[in-house]
Every structure is written in C-alpha cells, then in structure tokens.
PDB file of N, H, CA, C and O in Angstrom:
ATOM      1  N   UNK A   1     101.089 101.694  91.091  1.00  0.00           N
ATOM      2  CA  UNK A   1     101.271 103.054  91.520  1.00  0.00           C
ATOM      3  C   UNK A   1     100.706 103.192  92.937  1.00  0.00           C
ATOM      4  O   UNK A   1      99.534 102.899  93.176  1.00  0.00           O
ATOM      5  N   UNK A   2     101.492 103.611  93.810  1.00  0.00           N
ATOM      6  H   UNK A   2     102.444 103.849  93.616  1.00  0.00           H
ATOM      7  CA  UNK A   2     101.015 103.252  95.395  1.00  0.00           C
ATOM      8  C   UNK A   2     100.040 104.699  95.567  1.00  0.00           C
ATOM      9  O   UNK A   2     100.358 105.604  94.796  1.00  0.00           O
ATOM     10  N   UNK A   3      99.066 104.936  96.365  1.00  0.00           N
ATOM     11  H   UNK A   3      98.808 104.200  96.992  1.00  0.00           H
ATOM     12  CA  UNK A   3      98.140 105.965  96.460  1.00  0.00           C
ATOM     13  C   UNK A   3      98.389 106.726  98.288  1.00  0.00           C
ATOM     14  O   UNK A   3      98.479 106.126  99.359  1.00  0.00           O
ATOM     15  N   UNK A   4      98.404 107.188  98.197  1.00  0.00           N
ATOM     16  H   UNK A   4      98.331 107.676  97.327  1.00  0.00           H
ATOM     17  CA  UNK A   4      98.607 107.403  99.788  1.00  0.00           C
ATOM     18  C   UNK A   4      96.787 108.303  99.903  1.00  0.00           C
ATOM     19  O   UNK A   4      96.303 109.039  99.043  1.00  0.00           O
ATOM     20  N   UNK A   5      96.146 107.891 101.249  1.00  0.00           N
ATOM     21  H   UNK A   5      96.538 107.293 101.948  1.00  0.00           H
ATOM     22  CA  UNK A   5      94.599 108.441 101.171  1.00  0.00           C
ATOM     23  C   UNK A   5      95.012 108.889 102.366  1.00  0.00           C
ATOM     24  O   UNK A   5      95.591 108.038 103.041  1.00  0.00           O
ATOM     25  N   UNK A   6      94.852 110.417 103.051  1.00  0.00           N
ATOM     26  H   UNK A   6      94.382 111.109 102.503  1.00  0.00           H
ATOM     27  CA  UNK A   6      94.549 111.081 103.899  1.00  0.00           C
ATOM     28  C   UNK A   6      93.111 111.706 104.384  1.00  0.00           C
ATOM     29  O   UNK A   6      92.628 112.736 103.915  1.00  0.00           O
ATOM     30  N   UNK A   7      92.540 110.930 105.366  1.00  0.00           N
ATOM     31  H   UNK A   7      92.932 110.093 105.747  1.00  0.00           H
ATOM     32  CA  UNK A   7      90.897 111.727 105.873  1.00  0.00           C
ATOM     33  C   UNK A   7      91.237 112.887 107.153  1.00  0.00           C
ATOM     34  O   UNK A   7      92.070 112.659 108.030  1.00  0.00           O
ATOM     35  N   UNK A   8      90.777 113.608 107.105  1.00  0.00           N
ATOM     36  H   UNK A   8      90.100 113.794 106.393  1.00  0.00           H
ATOM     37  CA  UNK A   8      90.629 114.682 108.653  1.00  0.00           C
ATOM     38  C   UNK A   8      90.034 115.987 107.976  1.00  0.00           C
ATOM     39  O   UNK A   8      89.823 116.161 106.776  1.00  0.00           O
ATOM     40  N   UNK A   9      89.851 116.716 108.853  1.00  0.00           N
ATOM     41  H   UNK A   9      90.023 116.574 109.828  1.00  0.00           H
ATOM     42  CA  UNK A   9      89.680 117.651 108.782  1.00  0.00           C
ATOM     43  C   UNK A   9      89.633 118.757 107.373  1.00  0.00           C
ATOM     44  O   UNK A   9      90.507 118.594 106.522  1.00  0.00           O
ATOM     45  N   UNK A  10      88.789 119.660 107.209  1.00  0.00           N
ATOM     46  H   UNK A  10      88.079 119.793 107.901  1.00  0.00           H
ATOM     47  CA  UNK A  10      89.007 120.489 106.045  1.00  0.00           C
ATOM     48  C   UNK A  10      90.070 121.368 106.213  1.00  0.00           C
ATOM     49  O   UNK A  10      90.208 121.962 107.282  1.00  0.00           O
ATOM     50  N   UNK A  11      91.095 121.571 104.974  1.00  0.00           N
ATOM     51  H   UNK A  11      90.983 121.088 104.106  1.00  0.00           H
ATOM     52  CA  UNK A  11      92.342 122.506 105.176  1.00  0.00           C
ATOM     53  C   UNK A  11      92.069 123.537 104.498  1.00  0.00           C
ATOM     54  O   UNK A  11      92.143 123.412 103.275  1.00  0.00           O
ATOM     55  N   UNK A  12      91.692 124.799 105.033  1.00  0.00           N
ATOM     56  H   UNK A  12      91.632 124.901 106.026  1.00  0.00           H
ATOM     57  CA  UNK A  12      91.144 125.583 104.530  1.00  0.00           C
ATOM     58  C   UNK A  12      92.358 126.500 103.404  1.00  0.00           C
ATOM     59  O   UNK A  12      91.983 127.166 102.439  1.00  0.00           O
ATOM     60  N   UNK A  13      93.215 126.396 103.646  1.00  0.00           N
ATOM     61  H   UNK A  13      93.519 125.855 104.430  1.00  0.00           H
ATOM     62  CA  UNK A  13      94.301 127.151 102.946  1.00  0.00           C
ATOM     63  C   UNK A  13      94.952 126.160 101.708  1.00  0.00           C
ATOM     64  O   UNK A  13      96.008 125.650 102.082  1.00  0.00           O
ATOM     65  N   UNK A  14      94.680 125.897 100.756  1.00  0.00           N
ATOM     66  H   UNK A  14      93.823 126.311 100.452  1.00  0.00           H
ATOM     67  CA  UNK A  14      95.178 125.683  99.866  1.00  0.00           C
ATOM     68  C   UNK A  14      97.052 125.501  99.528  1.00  0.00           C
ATOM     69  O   UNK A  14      97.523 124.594  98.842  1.00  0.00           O
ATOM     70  N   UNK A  15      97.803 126.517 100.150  1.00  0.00           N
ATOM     71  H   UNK A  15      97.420 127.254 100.708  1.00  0.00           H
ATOM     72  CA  UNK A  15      99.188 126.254 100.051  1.00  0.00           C
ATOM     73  C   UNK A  15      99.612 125.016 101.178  1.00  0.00           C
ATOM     74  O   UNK A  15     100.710 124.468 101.081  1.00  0.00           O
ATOM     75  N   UNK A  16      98.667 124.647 102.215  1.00  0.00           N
ATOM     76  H   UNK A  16      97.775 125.092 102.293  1.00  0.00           H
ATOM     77  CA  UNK A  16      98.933 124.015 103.127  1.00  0.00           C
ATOM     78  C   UNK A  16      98.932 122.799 102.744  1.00  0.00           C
ATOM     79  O   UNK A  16      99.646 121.927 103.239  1.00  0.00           O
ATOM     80  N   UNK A  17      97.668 122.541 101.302  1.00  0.00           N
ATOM     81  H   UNK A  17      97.087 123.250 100.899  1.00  0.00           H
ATOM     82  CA  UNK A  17      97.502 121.583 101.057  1.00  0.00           C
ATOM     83  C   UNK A  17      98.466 120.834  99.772  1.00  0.00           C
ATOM     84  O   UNK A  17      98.615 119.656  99.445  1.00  0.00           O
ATOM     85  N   UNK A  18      98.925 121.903  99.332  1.00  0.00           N
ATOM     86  H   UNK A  18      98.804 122.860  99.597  1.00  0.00           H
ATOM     87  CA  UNK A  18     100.020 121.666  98.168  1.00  0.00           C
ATOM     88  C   UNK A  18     101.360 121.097  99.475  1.00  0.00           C
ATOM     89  O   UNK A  18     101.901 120.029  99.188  1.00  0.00           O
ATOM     90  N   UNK A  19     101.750 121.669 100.572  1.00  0.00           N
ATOM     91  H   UNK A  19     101.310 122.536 100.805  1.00  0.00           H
ATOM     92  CA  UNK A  19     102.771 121.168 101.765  1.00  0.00           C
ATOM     93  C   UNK A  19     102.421 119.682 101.774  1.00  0.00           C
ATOM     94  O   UNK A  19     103.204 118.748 101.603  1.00  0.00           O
ATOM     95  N   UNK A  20     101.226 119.632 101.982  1.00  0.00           N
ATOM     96  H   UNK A  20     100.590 120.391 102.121  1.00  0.00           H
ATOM     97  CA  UNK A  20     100.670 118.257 102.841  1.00  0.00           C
ATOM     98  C   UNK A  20     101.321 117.115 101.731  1.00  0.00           C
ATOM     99  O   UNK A  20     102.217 116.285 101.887  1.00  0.00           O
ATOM    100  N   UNK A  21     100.472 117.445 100.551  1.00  0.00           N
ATOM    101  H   UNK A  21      99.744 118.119 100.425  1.00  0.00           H
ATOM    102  CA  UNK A  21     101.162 116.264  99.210  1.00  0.00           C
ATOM    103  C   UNK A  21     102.480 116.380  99.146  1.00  0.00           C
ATOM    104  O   UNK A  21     103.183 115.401  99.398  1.00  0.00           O
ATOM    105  N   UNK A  22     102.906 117.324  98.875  1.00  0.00           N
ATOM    106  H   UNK A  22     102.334 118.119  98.670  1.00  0.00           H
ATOM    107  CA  UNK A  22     104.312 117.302  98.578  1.00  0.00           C
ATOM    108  C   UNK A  22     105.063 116.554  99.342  1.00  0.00           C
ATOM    109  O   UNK A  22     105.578 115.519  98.918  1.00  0.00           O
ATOM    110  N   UNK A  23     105.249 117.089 100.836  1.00  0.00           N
ATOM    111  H   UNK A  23     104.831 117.929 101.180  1.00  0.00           H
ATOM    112  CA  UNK A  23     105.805 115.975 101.796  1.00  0.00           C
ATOM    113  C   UNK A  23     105.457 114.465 101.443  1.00  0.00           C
ATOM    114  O   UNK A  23     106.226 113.590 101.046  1.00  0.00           O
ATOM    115  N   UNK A  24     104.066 114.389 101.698  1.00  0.00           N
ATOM    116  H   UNK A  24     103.441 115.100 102.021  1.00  0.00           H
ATOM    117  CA  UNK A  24     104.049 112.619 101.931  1.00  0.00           C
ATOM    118  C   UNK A  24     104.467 112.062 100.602  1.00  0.00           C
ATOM    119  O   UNK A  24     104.964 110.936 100.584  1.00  0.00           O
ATOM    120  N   UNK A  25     104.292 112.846  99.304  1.00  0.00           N
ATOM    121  H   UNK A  25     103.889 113.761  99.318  1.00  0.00           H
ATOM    122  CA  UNK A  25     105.109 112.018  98.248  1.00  0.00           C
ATOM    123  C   UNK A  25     106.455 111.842  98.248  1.00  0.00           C
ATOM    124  O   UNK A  25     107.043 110.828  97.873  1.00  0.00           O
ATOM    125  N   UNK A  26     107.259 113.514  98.958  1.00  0.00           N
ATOM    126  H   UNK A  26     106.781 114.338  99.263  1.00  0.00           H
ATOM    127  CA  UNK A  26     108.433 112.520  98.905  1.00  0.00           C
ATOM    128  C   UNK A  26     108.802 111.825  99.829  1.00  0.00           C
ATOM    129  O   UNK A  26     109.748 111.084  99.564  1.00  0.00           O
ATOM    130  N   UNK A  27     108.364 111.782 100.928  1.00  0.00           N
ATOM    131  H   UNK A  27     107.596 112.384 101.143  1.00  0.00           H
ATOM    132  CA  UNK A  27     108.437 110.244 101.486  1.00  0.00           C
ATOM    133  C   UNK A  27     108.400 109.045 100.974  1.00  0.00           C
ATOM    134  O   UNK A  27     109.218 108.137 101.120  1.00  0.00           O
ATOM    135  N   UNK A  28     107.188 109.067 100.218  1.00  0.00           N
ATOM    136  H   UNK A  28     106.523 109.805 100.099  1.00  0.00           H
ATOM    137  CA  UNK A  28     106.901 107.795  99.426  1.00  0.00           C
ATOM    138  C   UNK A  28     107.376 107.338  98.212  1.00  0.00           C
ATOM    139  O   UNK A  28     107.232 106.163  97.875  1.00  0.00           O
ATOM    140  N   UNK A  29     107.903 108.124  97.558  1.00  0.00           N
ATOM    141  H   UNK A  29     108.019 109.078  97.832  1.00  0.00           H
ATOM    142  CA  UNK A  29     109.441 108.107  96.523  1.00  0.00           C
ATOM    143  C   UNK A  29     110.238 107.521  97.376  1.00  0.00           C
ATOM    144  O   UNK A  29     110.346 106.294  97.364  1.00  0.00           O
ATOM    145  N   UNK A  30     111.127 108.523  98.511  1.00  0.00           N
ATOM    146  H   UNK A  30     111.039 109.519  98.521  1.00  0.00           H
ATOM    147  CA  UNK A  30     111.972 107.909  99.197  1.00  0.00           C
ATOM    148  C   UNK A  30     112.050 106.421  99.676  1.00  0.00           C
ATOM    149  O   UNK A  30     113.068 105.730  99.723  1.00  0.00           O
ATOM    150  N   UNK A  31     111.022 106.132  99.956  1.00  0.00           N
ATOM    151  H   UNK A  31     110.195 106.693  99.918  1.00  0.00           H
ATOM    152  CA  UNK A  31     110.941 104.411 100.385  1.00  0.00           C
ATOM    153  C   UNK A  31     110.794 103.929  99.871  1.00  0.00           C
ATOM    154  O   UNK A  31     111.477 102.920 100.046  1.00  0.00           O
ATOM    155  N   UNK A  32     109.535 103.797  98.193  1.00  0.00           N
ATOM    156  H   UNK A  32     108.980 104.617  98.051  1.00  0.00           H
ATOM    157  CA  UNK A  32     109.464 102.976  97.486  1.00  0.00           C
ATOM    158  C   UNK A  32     110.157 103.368  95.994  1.00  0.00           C
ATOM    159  O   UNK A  32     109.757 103.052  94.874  1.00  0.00           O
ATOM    160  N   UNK A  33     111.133 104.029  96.311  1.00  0.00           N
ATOM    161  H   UNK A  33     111.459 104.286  97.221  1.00  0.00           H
ATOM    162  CA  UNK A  33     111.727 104.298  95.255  1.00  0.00           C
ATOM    163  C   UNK A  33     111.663 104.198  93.730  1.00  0.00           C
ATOM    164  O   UNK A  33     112.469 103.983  92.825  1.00  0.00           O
ATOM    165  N   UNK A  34     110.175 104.481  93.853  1.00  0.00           N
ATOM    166  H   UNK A  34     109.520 104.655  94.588  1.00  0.00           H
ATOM    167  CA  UNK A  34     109.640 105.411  92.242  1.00  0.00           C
ATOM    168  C   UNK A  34     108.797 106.513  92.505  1.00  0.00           C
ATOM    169  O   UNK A  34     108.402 106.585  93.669  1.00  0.00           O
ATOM    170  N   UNK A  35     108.400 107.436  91.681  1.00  0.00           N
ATOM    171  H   UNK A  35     108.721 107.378  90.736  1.00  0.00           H
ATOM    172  CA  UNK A  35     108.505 108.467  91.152  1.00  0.00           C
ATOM    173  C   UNK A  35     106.846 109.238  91.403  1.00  0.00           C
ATOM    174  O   UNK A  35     106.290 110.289  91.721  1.00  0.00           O
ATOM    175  N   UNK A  36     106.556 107.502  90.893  1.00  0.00           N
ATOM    176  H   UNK A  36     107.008 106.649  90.634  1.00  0.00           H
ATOM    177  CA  UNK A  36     104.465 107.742  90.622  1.00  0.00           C
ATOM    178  C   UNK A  36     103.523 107.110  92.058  1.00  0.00           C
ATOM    179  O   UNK A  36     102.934 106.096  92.433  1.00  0.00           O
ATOM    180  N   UNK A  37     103.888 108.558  92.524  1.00  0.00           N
ATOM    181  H   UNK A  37     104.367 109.381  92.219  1.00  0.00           H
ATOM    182  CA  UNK A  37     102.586 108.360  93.811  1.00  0.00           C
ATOM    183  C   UNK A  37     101.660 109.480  93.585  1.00  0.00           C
ATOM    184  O   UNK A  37     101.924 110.539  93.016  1.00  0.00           O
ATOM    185  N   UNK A  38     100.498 109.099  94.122  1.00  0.00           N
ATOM    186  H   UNK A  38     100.284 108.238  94.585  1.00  0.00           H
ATOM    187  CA  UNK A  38      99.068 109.588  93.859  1.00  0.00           C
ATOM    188  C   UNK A  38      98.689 109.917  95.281  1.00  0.00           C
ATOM    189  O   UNK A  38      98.670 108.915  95.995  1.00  0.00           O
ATOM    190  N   UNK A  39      98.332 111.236  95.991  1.00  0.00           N
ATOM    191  H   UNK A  39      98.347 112.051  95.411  1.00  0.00           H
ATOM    192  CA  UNK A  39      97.849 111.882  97.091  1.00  0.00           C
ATOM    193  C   UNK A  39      96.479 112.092  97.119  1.00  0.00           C
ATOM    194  O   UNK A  39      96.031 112.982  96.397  1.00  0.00           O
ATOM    195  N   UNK A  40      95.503 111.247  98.022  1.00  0.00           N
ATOM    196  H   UNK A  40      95.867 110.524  98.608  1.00  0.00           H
ATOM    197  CA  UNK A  40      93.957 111.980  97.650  1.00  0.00           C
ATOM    198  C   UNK A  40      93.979 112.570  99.121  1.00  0.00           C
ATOM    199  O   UNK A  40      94.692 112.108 100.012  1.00  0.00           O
ATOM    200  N   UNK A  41      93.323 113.385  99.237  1.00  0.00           N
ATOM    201  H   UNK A  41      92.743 113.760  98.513  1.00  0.00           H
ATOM    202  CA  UNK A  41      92.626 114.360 100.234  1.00  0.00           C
ATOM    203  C   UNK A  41      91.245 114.263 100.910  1.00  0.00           C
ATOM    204  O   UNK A  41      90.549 115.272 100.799  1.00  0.00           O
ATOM    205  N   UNK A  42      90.817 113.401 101.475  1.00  0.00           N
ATOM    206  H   UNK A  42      91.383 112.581 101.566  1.00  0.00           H
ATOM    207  CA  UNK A  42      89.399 113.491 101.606  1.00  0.00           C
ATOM    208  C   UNK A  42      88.938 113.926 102.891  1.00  0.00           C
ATOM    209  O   UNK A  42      88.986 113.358 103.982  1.00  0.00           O
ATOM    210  N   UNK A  43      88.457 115.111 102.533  1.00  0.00           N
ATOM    211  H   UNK A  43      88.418 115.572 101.647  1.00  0.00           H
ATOM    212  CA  UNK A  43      87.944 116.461 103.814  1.00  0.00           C
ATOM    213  C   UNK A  43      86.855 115.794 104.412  1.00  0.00           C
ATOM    214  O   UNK A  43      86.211 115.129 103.601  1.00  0.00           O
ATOM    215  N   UNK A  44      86.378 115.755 105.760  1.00  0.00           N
ATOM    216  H   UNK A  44      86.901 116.296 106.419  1.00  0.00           H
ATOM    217  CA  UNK A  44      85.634 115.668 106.387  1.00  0.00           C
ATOM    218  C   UNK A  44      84.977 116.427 107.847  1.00  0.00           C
ATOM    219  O   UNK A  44      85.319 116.308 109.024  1.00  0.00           O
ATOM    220  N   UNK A  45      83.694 117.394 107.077  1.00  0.00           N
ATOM    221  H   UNK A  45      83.416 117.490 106.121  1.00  0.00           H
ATOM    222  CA  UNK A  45      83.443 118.084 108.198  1.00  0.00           C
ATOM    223  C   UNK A  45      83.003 117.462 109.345  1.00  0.00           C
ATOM    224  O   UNK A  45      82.356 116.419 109.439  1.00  0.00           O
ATOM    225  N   UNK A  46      83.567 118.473 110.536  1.00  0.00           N
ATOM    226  H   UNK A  46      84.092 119.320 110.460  1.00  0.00           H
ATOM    227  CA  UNK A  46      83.146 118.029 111.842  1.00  0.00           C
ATOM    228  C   UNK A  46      81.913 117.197 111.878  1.00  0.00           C
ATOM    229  O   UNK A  46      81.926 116.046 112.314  1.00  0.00           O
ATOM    230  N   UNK A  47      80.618 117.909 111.318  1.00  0.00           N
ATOM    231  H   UNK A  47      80.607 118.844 110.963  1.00  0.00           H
ATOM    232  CA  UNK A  47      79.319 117.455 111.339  1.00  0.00           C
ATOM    233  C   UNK A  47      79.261 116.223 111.328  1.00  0.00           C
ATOM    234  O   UNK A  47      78.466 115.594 112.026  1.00  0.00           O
ATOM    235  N   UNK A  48      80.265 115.584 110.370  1.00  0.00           N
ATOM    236  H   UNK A  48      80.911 116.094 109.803  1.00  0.00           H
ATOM    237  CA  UNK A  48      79.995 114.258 109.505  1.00  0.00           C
ATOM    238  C   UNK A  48      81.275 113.154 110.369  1.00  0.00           C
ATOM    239  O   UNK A  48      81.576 112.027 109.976  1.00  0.00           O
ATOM    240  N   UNK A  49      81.631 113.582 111.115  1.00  0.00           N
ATOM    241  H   UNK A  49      81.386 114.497 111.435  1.00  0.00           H
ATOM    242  CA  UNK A  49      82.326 112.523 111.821  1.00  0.00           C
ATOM    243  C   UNK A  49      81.827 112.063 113.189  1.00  0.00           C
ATOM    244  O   UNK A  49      81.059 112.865 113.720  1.00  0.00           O
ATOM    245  N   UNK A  50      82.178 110.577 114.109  1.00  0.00           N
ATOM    246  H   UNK A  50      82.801 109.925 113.678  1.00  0.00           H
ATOM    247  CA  UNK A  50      81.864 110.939 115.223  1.00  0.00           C
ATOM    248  C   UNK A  50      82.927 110.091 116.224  1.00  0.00           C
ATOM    249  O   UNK A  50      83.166 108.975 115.763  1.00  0.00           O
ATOM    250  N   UNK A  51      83.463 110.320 117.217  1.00  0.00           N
ATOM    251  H   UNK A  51      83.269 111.226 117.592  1.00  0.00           H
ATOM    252  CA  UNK A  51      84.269 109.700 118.313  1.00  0.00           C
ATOM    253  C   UNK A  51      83.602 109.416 119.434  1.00  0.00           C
ATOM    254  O   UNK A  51      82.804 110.107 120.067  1.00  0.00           O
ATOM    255  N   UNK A  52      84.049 108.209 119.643  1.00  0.00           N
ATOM    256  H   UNK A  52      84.697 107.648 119.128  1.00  0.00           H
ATOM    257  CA  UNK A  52      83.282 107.962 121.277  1.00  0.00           C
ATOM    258  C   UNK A  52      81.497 108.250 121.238  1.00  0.00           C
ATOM    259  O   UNK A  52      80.898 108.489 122.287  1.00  0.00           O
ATOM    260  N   UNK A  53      81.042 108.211 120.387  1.00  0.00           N
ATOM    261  H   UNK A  53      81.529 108.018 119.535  1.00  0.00           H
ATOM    262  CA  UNK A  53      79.666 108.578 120.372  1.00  0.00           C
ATOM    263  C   UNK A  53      79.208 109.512 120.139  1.00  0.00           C
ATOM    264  O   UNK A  53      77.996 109.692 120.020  1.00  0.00           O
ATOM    265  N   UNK A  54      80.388 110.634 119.974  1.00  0.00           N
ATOM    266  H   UNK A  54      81.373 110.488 120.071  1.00  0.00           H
ATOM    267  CA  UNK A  54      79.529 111.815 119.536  1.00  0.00           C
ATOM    268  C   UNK A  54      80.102 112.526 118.777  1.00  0.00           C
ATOM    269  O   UNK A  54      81.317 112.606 118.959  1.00  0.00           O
ATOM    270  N   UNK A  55      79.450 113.398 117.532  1.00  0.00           N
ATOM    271  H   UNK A  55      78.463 113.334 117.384  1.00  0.00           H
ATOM    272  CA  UNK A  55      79.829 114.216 116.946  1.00  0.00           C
ATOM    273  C   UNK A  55      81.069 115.212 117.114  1.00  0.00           C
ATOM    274  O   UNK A  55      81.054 116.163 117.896  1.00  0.00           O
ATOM    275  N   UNK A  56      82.037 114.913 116.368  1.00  0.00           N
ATOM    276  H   UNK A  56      82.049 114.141 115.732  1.00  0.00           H
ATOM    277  CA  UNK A  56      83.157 116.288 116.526  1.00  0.00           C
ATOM    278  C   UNK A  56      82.364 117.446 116.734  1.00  0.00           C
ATOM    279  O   UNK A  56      82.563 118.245 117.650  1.00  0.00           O
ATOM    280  N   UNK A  57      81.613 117.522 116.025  1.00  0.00           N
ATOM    281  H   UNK A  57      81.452 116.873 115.282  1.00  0.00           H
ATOM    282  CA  UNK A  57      81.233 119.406 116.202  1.00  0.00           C
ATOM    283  C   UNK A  57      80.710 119.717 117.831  1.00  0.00           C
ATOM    284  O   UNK A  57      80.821 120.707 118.554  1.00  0.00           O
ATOM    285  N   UNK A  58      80.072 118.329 118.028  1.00  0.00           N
ATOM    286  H   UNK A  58      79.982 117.524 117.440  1.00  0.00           H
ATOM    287  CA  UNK A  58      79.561 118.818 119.597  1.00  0.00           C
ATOM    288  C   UNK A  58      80.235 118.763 120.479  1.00  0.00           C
ATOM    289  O   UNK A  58      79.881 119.205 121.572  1.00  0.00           O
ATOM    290  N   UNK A  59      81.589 118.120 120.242  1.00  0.00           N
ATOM    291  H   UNK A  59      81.877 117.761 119.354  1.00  0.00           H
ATOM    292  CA  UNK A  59      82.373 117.697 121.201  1.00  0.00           C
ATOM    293  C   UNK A  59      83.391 119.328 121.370  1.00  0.00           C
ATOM    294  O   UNK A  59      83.854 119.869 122.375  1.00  0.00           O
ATOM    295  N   UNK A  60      83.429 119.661 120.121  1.00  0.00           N
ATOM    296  H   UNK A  60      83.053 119.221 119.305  1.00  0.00           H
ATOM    297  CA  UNK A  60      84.078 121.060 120.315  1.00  0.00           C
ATOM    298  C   UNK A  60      83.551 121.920 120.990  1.00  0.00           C
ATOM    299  O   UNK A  60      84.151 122.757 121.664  1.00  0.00           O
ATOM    300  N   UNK A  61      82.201 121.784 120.860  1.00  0.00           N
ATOM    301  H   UNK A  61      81.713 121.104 120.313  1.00  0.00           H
ATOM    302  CA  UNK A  61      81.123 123.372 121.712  1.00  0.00           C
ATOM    303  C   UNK A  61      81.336 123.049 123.124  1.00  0.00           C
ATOM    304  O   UNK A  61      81.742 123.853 123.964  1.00  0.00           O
ATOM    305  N   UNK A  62      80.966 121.531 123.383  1.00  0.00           N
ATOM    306  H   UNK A  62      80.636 120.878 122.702  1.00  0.00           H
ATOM    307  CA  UNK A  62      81.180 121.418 124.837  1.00  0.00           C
ATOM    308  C   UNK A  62      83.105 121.825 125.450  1.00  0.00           C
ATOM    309  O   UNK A  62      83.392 122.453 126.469  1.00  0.00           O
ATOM    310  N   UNK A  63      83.810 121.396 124.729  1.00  0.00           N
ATOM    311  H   UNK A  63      83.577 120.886 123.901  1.00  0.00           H
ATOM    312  CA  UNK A  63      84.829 122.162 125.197  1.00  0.00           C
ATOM    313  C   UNK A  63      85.442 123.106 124.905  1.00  0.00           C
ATOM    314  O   UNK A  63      86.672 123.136 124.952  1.00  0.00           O
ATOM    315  N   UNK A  64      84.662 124.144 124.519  1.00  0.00           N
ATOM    316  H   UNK A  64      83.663 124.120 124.481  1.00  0.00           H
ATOM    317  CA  UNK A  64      84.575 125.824 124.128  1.00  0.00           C
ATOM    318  C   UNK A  64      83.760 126.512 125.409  1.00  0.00           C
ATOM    319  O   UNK A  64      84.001 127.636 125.848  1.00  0.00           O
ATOM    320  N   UNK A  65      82.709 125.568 125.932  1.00  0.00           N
ATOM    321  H   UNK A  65      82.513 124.655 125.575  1.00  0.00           H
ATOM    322  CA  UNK A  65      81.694 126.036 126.413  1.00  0.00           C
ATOM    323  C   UNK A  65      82.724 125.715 127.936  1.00  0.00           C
ATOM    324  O   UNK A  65      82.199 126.560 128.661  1.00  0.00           O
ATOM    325  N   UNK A  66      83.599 125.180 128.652  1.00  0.00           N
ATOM    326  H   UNK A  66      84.025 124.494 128.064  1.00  0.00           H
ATOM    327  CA  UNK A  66      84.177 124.764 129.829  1.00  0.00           C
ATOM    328  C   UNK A  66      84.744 125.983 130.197  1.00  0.00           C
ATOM    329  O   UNK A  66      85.389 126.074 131.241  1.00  0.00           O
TER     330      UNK A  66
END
C-alpha cells in the first residue's frame, strides 16, 4: 500500500486539508493504479523548522520587519 508523507506548514482550515489528500490520492491511484493509498500530514510549526541557519519564524519577522 504506497503512503504518500507530506511535511510543511500547519493548514489551519481543515476543508483544505480534506483538498490536499484527496488530490494527491487521486494522483496516486492514477499512476499506480490501485485504489489503497494512505495520506499522512505532518504539520510543522515555524518554531520547529530551520533554513539556511535559521529559524522560519525569525526569518519571517525579519522580512515583515523590511
């Protein structure tokens, strides 16, 4: 049963997140042509990530703050 794992951001709206699965499963029907795919979601706040050395969250203030 193929799993498809998505990380980013928290989706705060709930119908967005029923969009999000829906699409990538049927994609993944479409190509692997069965039925049983599995969508996980794993939210990750700004706090808890980091690029280039620094925290998403700080990287946002500084370019809020420009």
């Amino acid at each position: 049963m193929p799993t498809i794992m998505v990380e980013g951001p928290p989706i705060k709206e709930i119908e967005r997140k029923r969009q999000l699965v829906k699409k990538l499963t049927d994609v993944a029907v479409e190509i692997y042509g069965i039925k049983h795919i599995t969508v996980l979601i794993r939210e990750n706040a700004p706090e808890n990530v980091g690029v280039e050395g620094q925290l998403i969250i700080d990287r946002h203030k500084q370019s809020s703050n420009r």
